[in-house]
N, C-alpha and C positions, 0 to 999 in steps of 0.2 A: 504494500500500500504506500502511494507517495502523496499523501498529505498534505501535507507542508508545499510542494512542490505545485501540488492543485490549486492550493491557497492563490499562493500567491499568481501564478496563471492566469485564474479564474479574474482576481481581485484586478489584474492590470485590463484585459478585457472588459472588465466590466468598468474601466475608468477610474476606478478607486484609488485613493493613495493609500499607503500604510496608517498616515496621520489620522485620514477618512474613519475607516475601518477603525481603528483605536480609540477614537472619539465617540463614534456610535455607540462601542462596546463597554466606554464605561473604562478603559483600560489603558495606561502607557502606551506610546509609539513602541516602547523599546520592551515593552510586553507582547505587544501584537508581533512585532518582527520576530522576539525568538516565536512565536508558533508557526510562523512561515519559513522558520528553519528547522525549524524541527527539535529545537532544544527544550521543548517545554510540554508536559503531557496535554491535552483538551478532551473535558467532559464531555461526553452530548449533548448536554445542555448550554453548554461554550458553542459548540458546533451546529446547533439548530439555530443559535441569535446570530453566526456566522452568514449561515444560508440564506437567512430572511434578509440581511442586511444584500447580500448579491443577490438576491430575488432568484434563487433556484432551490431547485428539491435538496433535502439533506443529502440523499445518495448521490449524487451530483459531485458531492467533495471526495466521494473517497473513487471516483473510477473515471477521471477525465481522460481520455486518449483520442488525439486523431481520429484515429478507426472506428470509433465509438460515440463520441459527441462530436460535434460541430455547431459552426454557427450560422444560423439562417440568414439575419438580418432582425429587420423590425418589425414587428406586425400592427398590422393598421389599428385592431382589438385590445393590443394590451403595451403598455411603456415597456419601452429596454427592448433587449434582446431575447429572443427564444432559444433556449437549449434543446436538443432533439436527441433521445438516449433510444438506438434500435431494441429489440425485444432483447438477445442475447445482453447485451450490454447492461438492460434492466436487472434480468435475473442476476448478473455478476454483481450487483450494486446494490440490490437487494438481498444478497449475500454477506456480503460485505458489512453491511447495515448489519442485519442479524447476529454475525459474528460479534459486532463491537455494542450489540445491547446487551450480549451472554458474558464478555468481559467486562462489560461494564456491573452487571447483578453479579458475579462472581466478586469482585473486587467488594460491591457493599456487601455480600454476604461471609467476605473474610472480616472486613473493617469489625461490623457487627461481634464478630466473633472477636476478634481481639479488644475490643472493646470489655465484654463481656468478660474474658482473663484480666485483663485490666481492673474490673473492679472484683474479682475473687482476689486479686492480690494485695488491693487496697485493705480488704477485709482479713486479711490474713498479715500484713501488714500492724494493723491497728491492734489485732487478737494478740499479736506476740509483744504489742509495746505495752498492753496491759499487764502482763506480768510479770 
């Protein structure tokens, strides 16, 4: 997956500057540049306020290629440009998606869990200062 790579792609395409995009978000220019380089992990929830800001589908970010999107032009119907994802290119996208919602609930469902050791040991912790 090239992310980061897509980001920024996407982002010059669509006219955006870094500055744009960081302003929108709520976040440093030099926060938004590391996740267009890839040094900085992004939620889902980072990356759907990403999407809506470049006015394309979430899956959109993680599988831009040539062979696969392209750009139409404008359509008379709707502002900006149209993205066009063929069926194959869907399904890989929608994969992709899928994958990083299962890493994603994997991740809270460790957190949760260290958390949860977290306060056994607070408890145990406290138990052995009492006596």
């Amino acid at each position: 997956m090239e992310l980061p790579k897509n980001l920024k792609t996407i982002r010059k395409l669509r006219n955006l500057t870094q500055e744009t995009m960081a302003e929108k978000l709520g976040v440093s220019t030099y926060s938004y540049a590391k996740i267009e380089r890839g040094e900085t992990d992004v939620n889902i929830s980072r990356l759907q306020q990403i999407a809506k800001i470049m006015e394309i589908e979430l899956s959109q970010l993680f599988c831009l290629d040539e062979k696969k999107i392209f750009q139409l032009g404008t359509n008379n119907n709707t502002q900006g440009d149209n993205w066009y994802v063929n069926s194959s290119a869907q399904t890989e996208c929608k994969q992709e998606l899928e994958k990083a919602h299962f890493i994603n609930k994997q991740q809270k469902t460790e957190i949760d869990y260290l958390k949860q050791q977290t306060s056994y040991l607070k408890e145990i912790i406290d138990l052995l200062k009492r006596k």
